[in-house]
N, C-alpha and C positions, 0 to 999 in steps of 0.2 A: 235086566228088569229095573235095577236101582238106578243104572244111566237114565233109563226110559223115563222112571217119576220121578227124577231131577229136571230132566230139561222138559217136560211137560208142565211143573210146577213153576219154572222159567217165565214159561210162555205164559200162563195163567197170571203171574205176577205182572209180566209186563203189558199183558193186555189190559188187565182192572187200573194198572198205572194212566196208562194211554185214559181210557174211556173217566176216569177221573176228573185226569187235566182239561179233557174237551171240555168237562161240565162247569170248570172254576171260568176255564177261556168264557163258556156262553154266559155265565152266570158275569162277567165283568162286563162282557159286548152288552148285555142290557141294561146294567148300570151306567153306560156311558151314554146308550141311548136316551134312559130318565135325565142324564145329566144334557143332553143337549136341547132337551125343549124348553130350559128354562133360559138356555142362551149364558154366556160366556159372564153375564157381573158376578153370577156371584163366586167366580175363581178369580176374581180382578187381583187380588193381593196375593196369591199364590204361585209362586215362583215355578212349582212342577206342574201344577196344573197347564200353567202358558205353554211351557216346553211340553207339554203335552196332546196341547191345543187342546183340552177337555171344553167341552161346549160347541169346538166348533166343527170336532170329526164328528160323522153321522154314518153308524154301520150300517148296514144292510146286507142282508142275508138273502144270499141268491142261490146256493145249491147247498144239499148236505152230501150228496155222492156226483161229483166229488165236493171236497167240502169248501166252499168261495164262499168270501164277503169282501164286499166292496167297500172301502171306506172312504167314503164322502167329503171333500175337505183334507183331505190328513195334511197335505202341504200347502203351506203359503204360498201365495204369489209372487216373495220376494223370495221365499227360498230355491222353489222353481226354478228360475232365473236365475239363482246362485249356482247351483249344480250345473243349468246348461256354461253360462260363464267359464267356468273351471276346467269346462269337458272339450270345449271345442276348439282349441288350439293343437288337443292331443285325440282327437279322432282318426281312428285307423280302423280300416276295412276288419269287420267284426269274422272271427273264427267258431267253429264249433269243437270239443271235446270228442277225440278220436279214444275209440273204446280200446283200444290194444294198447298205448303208451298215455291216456290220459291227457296230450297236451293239443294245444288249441290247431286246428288245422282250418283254413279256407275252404269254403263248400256253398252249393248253388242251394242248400237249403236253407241258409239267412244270408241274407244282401244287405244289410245297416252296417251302420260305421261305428266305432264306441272307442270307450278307454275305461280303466279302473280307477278307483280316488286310490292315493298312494295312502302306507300308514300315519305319514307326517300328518297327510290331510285328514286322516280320521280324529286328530286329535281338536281339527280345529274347531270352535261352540258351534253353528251351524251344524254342521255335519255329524257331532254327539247328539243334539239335540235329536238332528231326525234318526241316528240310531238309536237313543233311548224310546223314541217312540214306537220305533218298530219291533224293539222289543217288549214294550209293554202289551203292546195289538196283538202279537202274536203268541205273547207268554214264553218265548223261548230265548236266553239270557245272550247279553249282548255280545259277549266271548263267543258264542257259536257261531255268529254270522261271518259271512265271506263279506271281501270289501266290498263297496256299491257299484257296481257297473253304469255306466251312463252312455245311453244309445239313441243314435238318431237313422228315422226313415225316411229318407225323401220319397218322390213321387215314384209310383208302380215297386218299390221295396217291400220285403217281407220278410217273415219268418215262418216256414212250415212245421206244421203240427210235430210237437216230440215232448220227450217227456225231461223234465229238471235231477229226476234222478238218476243216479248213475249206475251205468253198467260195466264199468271196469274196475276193476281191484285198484289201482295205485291212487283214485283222487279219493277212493273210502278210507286210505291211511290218513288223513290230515283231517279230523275230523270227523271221521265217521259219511252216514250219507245224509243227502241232502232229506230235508221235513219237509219245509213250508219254504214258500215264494212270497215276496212282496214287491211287487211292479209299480210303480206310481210315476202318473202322466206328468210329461213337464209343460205342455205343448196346446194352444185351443188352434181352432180354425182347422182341424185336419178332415177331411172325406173320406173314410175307409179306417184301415188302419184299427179296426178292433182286434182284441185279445179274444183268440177265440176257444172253445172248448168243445171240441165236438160230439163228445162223451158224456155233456152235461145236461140236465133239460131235456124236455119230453116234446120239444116244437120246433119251430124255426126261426132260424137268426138272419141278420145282416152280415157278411161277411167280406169286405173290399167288394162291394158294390152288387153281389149275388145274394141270393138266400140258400141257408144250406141248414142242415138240423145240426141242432146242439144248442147252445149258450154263448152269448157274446157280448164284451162289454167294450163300449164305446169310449175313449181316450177323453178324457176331461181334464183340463189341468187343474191341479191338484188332489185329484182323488187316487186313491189306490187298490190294488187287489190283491185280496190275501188270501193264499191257497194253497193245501198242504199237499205232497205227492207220496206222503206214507198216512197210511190208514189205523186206524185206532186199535186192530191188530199187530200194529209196528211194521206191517210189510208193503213193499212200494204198492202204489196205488195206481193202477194200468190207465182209469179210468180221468188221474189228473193230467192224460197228455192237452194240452195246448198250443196256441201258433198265435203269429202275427198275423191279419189280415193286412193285403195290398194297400198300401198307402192311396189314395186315386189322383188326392190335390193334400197341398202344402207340407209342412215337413212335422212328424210325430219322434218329438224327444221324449224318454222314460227314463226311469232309474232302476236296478234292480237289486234285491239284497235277498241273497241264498242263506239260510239257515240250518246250520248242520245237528247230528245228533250231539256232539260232545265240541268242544271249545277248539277251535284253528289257531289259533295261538301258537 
């Protein structure tokens, strides 16, 4: 009986935790929102504000189950272009996470090519920059995050619907599990190629050139999507699975930054 109202009282703590932080998360997301329609002067002298790009990210709230926002803006055009730079001398046929040993294996369910920035490279300003930002958007500290992966889709490429959380024991030792996602477009001119949610939204989307139901966002470069795959009761969130729709015409480069419960370090 005393096990029982410990770890019930666990769960009670860590749920009121959880459903907190969501409120501080929305309660900043609409401050930033007041902060961008007056437009970017009046953070002109403010060194975090730039590195933050306050003024010129524009959130928008597209689902609370599961929970997406798009952020509008979040990357420059020159940053953009910095990460593809970086990425594409070292692109190699992209794997997926095999549940029984945890390490990357080749599979017909994503067809893009990618690499990870190394740690030297996270040291360098650019690439602080856009990890301080992602962790200010998402509230979860910049020690959790996994490094950035950087992916490209050429024509008729995808990734099929799945989910960011993990189901093996050995990648939850490092870390803990995966929260929240942060995907941001590097790439314009592409046809298809949305992020798609099938579990999201009450109608129908565009999806690599079909309509199919759920929620879909459309690749823009420099906007981002931010979406958690654990739920405000701390447990994964069935409902955050996800995919790449079929690239149709040109090529869709993205970034992505995995956010874990405790620091990878």
């Amino acid at each position: 009986m005393v096990t029982t109202r410990i770890i019930f009282g666990l769960l009670t703590f860590v749920t009121v935790g959880m459903i907190i932080g969501a409120l501080f998360q929305l309660a900043f997301i609409r401050r930033l929102e007041e902060s961008s329609v007056s437009g970017f002067s009046r953070w002109e002298n403010d060194h975090e504000a730039k590195m933050l790009r306050i003024g010129f990210v524009k959130p928008e709230i597209v689902s609370w189950a599961p929970r997406i926002i798009v952020l509008h803006n979040f990357l420059s055009s020159e940053e953009c272009d910095y990460l593809k730079a970086i990425a594409r001398p070292r692109l190699q046929i992209s794997t997926v996470v095999d549940a029984k040993t945890g390490k990357g294996i080749k599979s017909n369910v994503r067809t893009s090519s990618g690499m990870f920035l190394s740690n030297e490279e996270r040291k360098y300003p650019i690439v602080q920059a856009i990890e301080k930002r992602i962790s200010v958007f998402s509230q979860v500290p910049v020690e959790n995050g996994e490094l950035v992966q950087v992916l490209r889709y050429e024509q008729n490429q995808y990734y099929k619907p799945h989910h960011d959380y993990f189901s093996d024991t050995f990648n939850l030792k490092r870390g803990g599990q995966r929260i929240a996602t942060v995907l941001m477009y590097l790439s314009n001119n592409v046809e298809g190629g949305e992020t798609y949610f099938p579990m999201a939204g009450t109608g129908e989307c565009s999806c690599g050139g079909q309509m199919v139901k759920g929620l879909s966002v459309k690749p823009n470069k420099g906007d981002a999507v931010l979406f958690w795959s654990m739920g405000l009761d701390g447990k994964e969130d069935p409902t955050s699975i996800h995919g790449g729709c079929k690239v149709l015409s040109g090529e869709k480069w993205s970034a992505t930054k995995w956010m874990r419960q405790k620091t990878t370090n």
